[in-house]
Each structure stands twice: as C-alpha cells, then as structure tokens.
N, C-alpha and C positions, 0 to 999 in steps of 0.2 A: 267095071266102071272106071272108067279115067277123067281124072279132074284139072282143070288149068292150075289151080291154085294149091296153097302147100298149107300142111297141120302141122299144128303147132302143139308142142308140149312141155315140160318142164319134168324133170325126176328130181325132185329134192332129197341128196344122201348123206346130210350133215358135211362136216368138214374132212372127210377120205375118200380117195378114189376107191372105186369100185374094187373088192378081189375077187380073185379066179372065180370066188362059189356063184358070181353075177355075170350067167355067161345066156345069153340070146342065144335062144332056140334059132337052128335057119341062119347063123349071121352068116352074114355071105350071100344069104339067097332072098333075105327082102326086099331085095327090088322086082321079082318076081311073082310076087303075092298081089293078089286086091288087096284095095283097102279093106272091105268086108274081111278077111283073112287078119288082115294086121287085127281090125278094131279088136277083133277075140283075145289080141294079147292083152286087151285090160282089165282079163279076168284073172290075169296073173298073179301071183306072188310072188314073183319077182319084181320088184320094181322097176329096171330095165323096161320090161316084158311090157308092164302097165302101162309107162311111159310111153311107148310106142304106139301102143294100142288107144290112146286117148289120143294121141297125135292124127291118129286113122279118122279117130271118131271127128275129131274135129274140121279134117278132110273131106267129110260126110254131109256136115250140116251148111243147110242152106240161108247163106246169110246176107243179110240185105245192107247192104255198104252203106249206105243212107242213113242208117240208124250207128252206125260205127261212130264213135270218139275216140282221138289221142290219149293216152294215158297211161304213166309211167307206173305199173303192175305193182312195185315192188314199193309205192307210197301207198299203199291201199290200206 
C-alpha cells in the first residue's frame, strides 16, 4: 500500500537522548517496508520501535479533512 500522505508520531523520552540499548531494528532499511510492516513496530518495547509503528498506523487511517481542526497538541 502506498499513501500520498505522511504519519505522524511523537516518542516522549524525558529529558536524554536516546542510548546505544534504543537502536531500530532495519534502521537503514525502513524505507523499504509497508506501512503494514512498520505499523507492527508498535508492539514494541522499545519506544523508538513504537513510535514508528504508530506513525505507520496513523498513515493507515482514513481521514476525513473536513472534520480536521487547528490545534496546538501540546495545550491540550
């Protein structure tokens, strides 16, 4: 499946960057994946992995612009 549009996700990891032990399975090679493929990474525990995989899922779903609002996520 190939989609116009792009998924969106977020990984919240406190205040540090990532270390070495948060390393994506495939990095390098998900551009080569479905989406179907990625979404499974949001069974991960790895957070990376999840984040990815809900970015997929979100690539997935069928959404009706119409029904979209503005809004700054992070005043919620």
């Amino acid at each position: 499946m190939c989609s116009a549009c792009c998924g969106l996700a977020t990984t919240i990891t406190g205040n540090k960057p990532q270390d070495h032990t948060s390393v994506v399975r495939d990095v390098g090679l998900l551009h080569t994946k479905s989406a179907q493929e990625l979404a499974e990474y949001a069974r991960s525990e790895n957070f990376l992995e999840a984040g990815i995989g809900l970015a997929a899922i979100n690539l997935l779903l069928d959404i009706n612009e119409r029904n979209a609002v503005e809004m700054n996520a992070s005043k919620c």
